[in-house]
mmCIF file of the C-alpha atoms, coordinates in Angstrom:
data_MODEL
# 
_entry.id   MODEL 
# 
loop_
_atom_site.group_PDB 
_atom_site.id 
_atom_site.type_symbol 
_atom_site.label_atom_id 
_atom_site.label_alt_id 
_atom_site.label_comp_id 
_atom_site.label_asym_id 
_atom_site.label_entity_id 
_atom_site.label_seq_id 
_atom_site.pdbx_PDB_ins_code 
_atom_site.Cartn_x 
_atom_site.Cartn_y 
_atom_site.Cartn_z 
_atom_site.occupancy 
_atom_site.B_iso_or_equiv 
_atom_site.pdbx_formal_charge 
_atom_site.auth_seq_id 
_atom_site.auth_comp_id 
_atom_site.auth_asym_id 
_atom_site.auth_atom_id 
_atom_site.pdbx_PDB_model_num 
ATOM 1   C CA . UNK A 1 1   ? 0.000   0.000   0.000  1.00 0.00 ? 1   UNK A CA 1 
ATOM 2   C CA . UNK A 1 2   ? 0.886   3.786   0.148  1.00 0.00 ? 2   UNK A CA 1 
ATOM 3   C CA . UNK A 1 3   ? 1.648   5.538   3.026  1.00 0.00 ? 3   UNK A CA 1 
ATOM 4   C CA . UNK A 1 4   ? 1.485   8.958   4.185  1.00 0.00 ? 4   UNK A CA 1 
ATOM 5   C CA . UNK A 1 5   ? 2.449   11.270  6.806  1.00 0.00 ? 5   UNK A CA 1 
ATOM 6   C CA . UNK A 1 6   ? 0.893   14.145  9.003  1.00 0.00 ? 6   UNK A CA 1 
ATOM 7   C CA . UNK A 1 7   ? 1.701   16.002  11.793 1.00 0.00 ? 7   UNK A CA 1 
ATOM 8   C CA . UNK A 1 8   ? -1.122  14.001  13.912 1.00 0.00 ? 8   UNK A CA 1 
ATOM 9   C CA . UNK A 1 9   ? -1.295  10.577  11.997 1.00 0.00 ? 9   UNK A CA 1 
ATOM 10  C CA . UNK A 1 10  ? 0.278   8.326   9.536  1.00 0.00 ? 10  UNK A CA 1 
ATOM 11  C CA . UNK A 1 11  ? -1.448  5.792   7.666  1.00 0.00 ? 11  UNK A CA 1 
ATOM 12  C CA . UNK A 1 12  ? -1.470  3.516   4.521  1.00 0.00 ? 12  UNK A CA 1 
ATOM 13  C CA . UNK A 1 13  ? -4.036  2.425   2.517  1.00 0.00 ? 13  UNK A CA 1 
ATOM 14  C CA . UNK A 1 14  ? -4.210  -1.535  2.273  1.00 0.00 ? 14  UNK A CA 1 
ATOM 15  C CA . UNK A 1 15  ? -6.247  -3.739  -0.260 1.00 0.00 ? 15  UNK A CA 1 
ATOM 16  C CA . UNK A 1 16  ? -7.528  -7.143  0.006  1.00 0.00 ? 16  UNK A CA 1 
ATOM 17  C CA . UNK A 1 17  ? -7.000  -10.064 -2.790 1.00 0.00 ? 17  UNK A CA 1 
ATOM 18  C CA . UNK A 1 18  ? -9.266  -12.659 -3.529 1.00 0.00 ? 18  UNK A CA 1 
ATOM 19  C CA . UNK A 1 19  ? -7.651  -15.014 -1.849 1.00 0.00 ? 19  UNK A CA 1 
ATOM 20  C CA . UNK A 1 20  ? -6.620  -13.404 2.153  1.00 0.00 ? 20  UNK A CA 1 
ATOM 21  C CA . UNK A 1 21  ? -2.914  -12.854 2.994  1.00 0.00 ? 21  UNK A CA 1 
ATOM 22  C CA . UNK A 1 22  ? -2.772  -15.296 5.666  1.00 0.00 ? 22  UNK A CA 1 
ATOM 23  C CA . UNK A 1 23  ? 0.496   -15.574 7.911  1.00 0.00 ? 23  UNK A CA 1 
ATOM 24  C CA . UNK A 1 24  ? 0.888   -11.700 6.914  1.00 0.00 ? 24  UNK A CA 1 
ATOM 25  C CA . UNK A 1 25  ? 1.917   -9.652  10.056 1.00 0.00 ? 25  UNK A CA 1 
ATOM 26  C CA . UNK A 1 26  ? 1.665   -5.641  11.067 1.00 0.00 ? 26  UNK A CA 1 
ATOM 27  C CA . UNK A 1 27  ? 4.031   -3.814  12.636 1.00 0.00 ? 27  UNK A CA 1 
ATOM 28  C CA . UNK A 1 28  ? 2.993   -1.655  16.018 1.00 0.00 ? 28  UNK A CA 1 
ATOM 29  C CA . UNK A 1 29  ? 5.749   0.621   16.706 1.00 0.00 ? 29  UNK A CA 1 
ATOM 30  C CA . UNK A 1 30  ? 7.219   1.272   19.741 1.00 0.00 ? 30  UNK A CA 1 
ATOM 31  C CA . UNK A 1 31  ? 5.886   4.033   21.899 1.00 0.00 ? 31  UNK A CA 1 
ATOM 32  C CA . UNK A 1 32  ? 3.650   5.019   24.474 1.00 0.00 ? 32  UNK A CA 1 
ATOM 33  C CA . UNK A 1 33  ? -0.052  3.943   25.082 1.00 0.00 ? 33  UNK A CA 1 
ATOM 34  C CA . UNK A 1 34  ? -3.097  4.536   27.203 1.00 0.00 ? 34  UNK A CA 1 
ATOM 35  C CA . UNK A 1 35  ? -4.129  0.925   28.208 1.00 0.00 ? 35  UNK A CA 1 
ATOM 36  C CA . UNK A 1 36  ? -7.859  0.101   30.007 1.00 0.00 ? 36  UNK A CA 1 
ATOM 37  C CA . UNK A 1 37  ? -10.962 1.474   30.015 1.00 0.00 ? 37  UNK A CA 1 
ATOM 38  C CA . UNK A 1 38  ? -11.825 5.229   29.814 1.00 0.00 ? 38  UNK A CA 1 
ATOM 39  C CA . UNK A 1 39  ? -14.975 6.059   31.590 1.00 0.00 ? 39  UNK A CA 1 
ATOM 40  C CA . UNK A 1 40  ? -14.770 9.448   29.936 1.00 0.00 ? 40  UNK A CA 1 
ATOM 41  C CA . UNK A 1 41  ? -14.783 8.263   26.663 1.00 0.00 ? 41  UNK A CA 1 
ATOM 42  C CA . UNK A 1 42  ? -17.900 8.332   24.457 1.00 0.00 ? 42  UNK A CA 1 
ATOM 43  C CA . UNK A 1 43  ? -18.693 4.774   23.495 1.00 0.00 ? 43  UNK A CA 1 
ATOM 44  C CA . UNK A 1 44  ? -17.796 3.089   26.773 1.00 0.00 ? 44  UNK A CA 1 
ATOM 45  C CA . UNK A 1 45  ? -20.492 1.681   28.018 1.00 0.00 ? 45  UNK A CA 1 
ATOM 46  C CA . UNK A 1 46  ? -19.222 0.803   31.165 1.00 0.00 ? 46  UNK A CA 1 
ATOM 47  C CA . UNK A 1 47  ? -16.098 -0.274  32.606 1.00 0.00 ? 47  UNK A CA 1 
ATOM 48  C CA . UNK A 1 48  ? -15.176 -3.823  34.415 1.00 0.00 ? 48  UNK A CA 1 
ATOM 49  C CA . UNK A 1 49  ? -12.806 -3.721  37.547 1.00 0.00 ? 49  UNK A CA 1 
ATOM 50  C CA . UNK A 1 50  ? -10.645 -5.153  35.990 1.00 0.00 ? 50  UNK A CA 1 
ATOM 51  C CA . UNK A 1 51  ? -10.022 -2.305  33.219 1.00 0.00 ? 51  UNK A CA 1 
ATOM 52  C CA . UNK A 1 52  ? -9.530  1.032   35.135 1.00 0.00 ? 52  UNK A CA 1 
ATOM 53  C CA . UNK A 1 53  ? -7.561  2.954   36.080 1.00 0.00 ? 53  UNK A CA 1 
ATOM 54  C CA . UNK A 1 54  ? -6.482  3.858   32.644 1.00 0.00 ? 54  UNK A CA 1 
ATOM 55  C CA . UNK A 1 55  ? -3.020  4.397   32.665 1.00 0.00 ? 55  UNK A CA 1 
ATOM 56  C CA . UNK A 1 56  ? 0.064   4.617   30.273 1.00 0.00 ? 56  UNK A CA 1 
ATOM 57  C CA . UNK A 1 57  ? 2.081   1.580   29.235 1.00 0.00 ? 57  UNK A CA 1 
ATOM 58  C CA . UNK A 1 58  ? 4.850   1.931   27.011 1.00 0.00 ? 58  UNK A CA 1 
ATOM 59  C CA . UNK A 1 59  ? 5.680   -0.810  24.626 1.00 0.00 ? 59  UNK A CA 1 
ATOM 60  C CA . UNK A 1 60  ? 8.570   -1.759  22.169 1.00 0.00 ? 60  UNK A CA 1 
ATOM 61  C CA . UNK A 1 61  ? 7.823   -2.292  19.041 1.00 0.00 ? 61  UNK A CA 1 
ATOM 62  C CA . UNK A 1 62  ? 6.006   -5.604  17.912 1.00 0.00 ? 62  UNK A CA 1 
ATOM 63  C CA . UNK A 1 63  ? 4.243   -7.689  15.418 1.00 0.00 ? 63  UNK A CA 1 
ATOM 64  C CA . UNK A 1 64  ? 1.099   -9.187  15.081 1.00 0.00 ? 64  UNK A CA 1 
ATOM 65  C CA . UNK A 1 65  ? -0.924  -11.416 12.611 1.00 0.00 ? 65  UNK A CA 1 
ATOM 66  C CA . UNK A 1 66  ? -2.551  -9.081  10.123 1.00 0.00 ? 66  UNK A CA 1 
ATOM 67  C CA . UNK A 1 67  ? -5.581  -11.790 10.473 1.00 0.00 ? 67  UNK A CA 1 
ATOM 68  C CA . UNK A 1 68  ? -6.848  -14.355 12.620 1.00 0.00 ? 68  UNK A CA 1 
ATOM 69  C CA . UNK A 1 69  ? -5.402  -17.852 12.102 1.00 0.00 ? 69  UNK A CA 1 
ATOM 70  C CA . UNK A 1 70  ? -7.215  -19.859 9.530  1.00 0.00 ? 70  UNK A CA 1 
ATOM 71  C CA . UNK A 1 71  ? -8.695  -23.140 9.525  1.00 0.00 ? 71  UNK A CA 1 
ATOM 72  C CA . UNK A 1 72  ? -6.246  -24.096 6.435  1.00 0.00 ? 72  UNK A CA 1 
ATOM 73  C CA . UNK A 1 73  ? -3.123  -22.729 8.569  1.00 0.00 ? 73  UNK A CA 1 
ATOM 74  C CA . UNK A 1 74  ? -3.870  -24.677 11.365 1.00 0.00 ? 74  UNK A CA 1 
ATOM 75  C CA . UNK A 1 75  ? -4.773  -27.277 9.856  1.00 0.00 ? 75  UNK A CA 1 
ATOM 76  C CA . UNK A 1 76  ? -1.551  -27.654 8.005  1.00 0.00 ? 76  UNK A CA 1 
ATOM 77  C CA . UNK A 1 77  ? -0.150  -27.550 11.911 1.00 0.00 ? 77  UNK A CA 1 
ATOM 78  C CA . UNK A 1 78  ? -1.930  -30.456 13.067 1.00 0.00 ? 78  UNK A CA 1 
ATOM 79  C CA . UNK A 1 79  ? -1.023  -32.831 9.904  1.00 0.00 ? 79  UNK A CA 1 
ATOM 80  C CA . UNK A 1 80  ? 2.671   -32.012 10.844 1.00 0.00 ? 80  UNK A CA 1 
ATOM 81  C CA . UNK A 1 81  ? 2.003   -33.305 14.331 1.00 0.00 ? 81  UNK A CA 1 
ATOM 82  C CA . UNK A 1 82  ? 2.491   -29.884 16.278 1.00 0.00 ? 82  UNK A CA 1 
ATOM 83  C CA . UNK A 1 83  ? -0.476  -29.058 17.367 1.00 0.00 ? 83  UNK A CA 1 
ATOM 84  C CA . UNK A 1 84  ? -3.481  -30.934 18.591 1.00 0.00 ? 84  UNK A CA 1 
ATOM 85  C CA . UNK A 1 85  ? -6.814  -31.160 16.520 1.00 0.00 ? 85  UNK A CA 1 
ATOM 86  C CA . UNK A 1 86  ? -9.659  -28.661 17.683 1.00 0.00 ? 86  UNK A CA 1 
ATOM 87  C CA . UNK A 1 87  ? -12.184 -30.263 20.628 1.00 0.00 ? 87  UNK A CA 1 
ATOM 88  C CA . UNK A 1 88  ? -14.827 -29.533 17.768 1.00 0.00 ? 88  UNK A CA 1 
ATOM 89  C CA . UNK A 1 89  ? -14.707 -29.933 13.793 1.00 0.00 ? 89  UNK A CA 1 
ATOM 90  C CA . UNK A 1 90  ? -17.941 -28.169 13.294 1.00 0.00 ? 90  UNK A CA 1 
ATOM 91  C CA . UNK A 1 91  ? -19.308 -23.876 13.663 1.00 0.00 ? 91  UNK A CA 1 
ATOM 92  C CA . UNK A 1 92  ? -22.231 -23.056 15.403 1.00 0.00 ? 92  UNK A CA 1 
ATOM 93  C CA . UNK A 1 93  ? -24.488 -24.701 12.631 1.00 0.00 ? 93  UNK A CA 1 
ATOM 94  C CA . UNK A 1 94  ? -21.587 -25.498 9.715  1.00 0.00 ? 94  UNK A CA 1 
ATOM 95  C CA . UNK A 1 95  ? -20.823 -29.338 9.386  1.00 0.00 ? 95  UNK A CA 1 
ATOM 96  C CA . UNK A 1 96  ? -18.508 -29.883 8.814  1.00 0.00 ? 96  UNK A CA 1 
ATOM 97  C CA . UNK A 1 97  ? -16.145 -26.891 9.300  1.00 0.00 ? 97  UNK A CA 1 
ATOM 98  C CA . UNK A 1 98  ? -12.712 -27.515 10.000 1.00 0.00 ? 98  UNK A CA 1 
ATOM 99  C CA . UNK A 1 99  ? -11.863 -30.278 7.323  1.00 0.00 ? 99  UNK A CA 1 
ATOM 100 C CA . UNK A 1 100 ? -13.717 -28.028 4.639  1.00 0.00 ? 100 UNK A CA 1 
ATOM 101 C CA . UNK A 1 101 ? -12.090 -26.725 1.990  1.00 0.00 ? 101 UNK A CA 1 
ATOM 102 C CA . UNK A 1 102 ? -14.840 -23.928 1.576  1.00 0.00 ? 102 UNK A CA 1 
ATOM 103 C CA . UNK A 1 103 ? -14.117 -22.755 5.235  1.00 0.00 ? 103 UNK A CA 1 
ATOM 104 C CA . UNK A 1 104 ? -10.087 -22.916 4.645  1.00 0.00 ? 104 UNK A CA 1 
ATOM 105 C CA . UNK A 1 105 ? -10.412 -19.227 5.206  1.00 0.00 ? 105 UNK A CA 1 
ATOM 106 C CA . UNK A 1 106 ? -12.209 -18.798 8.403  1.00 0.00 ? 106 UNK A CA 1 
ATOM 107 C CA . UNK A 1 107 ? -11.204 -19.045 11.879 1.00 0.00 ? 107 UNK A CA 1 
ATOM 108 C CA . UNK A 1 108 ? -10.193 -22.320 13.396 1.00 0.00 ? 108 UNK A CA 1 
ATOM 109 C CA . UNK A 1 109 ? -12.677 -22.405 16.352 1.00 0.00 ? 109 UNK A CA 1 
ATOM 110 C CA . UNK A 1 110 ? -12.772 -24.800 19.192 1.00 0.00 ? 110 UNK A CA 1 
ATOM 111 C CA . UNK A 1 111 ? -8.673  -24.326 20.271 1.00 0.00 ? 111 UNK A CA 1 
ATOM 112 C CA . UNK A 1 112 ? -7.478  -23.630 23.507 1.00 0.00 ? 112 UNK A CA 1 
ATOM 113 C CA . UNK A 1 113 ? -4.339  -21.070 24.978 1.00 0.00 ? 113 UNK A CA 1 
ATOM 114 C CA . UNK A 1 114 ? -2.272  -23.619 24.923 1.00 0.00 ? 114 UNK A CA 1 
ATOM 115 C CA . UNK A 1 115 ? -3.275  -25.077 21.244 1.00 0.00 ? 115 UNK A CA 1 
ATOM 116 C CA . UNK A 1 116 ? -2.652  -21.395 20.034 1.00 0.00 ? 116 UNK A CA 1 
ATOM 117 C CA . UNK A 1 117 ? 0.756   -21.490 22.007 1.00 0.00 ? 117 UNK A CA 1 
ATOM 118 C CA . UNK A 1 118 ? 1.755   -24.695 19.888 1.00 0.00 ? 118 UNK A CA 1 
ATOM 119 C CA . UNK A 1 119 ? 0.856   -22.954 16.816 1.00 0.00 ? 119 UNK A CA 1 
ATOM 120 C CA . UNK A 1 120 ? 2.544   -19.872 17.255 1.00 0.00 ? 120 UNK A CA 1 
ATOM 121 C CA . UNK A 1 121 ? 5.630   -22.126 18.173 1.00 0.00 ? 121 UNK A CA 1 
ATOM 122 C CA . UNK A 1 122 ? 5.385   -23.988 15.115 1.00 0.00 ? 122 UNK A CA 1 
ATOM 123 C CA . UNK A 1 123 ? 4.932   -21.026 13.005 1.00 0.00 ? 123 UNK A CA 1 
ATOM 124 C CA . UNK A 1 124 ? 7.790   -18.904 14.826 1.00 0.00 ? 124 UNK A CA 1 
ATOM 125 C CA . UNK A 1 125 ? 5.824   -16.505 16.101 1.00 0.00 ? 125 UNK A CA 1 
ATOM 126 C CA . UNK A 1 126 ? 4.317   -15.717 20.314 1.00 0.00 ? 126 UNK A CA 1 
ATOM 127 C CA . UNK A 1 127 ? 0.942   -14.752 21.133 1.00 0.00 ? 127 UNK A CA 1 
ATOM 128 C CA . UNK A 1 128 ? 0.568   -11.190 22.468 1.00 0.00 ? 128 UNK A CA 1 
ATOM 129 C CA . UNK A 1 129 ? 0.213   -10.074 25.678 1.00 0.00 ? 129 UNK A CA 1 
ATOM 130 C CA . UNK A 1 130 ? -2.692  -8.145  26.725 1.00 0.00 ? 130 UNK A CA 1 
ATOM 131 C CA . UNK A 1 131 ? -0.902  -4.734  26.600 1.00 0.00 ? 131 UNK A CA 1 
ATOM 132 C CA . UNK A 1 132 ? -0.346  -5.603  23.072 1.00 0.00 ? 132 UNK A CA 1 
ATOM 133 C CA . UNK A 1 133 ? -3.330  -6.797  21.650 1.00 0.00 ? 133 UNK A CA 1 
ATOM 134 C CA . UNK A 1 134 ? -5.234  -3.455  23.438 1.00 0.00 ? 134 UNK A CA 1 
ATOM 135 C CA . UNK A 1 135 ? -2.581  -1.120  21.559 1.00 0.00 ? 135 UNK A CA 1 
ATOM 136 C CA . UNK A 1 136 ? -2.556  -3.198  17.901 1.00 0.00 ? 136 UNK A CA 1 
ATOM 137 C CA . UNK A 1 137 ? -6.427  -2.867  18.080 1.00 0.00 ? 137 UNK A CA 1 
ATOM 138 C CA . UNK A 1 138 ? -6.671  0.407   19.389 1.00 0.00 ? 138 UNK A CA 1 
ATOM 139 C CA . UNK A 1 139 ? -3.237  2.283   18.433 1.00 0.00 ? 139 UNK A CA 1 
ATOM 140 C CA . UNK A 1 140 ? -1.748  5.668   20.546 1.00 0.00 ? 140 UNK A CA 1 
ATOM 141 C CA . UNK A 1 141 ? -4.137  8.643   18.937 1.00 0.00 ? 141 UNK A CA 1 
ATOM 142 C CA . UNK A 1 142 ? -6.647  7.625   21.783 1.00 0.00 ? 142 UNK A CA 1 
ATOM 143 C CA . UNK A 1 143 ? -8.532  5.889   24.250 1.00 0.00 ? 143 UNK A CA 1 
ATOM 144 C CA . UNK A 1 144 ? -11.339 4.500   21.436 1.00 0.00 ? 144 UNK A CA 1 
ATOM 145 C CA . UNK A 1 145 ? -13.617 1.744   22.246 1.00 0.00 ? 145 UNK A CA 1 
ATOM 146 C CA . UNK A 1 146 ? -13.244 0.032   18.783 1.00 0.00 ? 146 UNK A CA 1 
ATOM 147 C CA . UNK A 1 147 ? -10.251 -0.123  16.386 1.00 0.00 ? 147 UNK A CA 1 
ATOM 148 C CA . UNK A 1 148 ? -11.779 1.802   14.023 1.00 0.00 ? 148 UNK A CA 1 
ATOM 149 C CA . UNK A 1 149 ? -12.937 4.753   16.731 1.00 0.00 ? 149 UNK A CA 1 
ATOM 150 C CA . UNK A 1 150 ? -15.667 5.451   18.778 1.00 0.00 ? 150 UNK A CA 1 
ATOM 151 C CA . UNK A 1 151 ? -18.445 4.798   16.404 1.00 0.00 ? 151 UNK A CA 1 
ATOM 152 C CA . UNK A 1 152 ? -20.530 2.198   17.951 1.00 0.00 ? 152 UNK A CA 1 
ATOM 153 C CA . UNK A 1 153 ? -20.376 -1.139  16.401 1.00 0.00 ? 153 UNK A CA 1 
ATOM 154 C CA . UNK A 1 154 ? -23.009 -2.398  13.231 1.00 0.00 ? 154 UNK A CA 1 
ATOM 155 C CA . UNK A 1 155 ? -23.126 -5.806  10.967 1.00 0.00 ? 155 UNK A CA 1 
ATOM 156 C CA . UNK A 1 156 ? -20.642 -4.129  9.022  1.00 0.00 ? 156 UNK A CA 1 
ATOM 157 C CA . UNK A 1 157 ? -17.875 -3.966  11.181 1.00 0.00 ? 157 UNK A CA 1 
ATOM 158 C CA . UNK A 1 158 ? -18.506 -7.074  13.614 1.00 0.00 ? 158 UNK A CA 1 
ATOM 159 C CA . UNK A 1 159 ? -19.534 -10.489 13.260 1.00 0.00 ? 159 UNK A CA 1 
ATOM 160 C CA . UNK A 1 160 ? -22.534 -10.187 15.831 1.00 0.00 ? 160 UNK A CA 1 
ATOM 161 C CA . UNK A 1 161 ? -25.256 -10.201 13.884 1.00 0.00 ? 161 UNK A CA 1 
ATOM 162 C CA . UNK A 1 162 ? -25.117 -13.883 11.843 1.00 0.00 ? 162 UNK A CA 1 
ATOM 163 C CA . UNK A 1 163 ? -24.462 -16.159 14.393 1.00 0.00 ? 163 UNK A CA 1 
ATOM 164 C CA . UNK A 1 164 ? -21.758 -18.037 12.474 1.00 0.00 ? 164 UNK A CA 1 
ATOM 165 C CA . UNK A 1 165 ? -17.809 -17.594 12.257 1.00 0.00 ? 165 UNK A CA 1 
ATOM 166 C CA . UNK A 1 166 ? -16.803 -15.569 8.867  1.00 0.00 ? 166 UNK A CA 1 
ATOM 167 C CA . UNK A 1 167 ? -14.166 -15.172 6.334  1.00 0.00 ? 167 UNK A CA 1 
ATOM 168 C CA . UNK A 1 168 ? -10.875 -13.808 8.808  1.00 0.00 ? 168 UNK A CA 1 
ATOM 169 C CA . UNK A 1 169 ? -11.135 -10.554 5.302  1.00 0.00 ? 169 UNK A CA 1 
ATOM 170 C CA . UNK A 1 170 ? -14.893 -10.059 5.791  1.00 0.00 ? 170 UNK A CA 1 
ATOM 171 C CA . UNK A 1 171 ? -14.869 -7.248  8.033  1.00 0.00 ? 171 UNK A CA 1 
ATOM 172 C CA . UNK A 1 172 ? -12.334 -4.767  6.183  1.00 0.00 ? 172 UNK A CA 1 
ATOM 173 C CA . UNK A 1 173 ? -13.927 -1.921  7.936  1.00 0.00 ? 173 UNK A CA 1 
ATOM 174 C CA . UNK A 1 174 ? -12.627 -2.610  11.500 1.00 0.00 ? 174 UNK A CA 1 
ATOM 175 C CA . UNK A 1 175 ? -8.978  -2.530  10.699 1.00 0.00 ? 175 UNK A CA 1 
ATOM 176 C CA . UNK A 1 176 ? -7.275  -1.352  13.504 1.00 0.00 ? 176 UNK A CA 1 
ATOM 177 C CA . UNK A 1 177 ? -5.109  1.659   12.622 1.00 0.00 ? 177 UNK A CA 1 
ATOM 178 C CA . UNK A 1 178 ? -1.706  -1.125  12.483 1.00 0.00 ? 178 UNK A CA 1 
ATOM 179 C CA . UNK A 1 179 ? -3.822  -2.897  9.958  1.00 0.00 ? 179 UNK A CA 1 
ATOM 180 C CA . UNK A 1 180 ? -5.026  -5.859  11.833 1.00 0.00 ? 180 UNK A CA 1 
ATOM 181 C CA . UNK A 1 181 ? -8.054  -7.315  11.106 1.00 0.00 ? 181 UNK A CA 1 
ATOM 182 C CA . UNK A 1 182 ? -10.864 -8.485  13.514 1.00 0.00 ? 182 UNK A CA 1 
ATOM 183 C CA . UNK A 1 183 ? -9.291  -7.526  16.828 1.00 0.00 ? 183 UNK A CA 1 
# 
């Protein structure tokens, strides 16, 4: 993509091919963050205990899977013998799921932490922490509720609304301002 640079925010336009970059990764830079829940902020509802105070974390800078991890990718893990198979095969009303080719692009469902630790081993790469998942989906400009502001959320931006997982490229419109997808 292109990128361009302001006084207040840089950016770069991205595009999407038929067929999803999976395995693709964004860069967060390193910097400065305010991490947890702002009360003050239009668009939070309300905050858990767990979330406040808000306060600032600073972070070196990291990478993170453009999307979520496919049902092809980890697939591909588990026929290697590095990861174990999912506790389910099917989606909410999809069967089967996992072993079908026309779902090779959708979230692998049904793993747990320590599944998703064995793939990112396998694939060379860590899971994030929680400091930086909340800054890849929410970025430095702000305290915003949702990656892509403070907007409140629609069927266009989340998969809330059909009941069933979705291509990991279906929701474009939430990118977070790194570039991930789906956080």
């Amino acid at each position: 993509g292109t990128r361009f640079d302001g006084d207040i925010w840089s950016f770069r336009t991205d595009y999407f091919p038929d067929i999803p970059e999976i395995g693709t990764m964004v860069t967060v830079p390193a910097g400065e963050f305010m991490m947890g829940c702002d009360p003050q902020y239009p668009g939070h509802s309300r905050c858990l205990v767990n979330q406040v105070p808000l306060h600032p974390v600073y972070l070196d800078s990291f990478e993170v899977d453009k999307f979520e991890v496919t049902n092809k990718e980890y697939r591909a893990c588990t026929q290697a013998g590095a990861c174990n198979l999912p506790r389910k095969f099917t989606s909410n009303r999809d069967d089967p799921y996992f072993y079908n080719p026309r779902y090779d692009y959708y979230p692998v469902l049904f793993v747990s932490h320590w599944d998703a630790q064995d793939y990112c081993r396998w694939v060379g790469k860590r899971l994030p922490t929680e400091a930086e998942w909340e800054k890849a989906a929410r970025g430095t400009i702000d305290t915003r509720p949702w990656t892509w502001g403070v907007e409140d959320w629609d069927c266009t931006r989340v998969n809330r609304c059909s009941g069933q997982p979705a291509r990991v490229d279906d929701y474009r419109t939430n990118q977070s301002p790194y570039g991930a997808v789906n956080l």
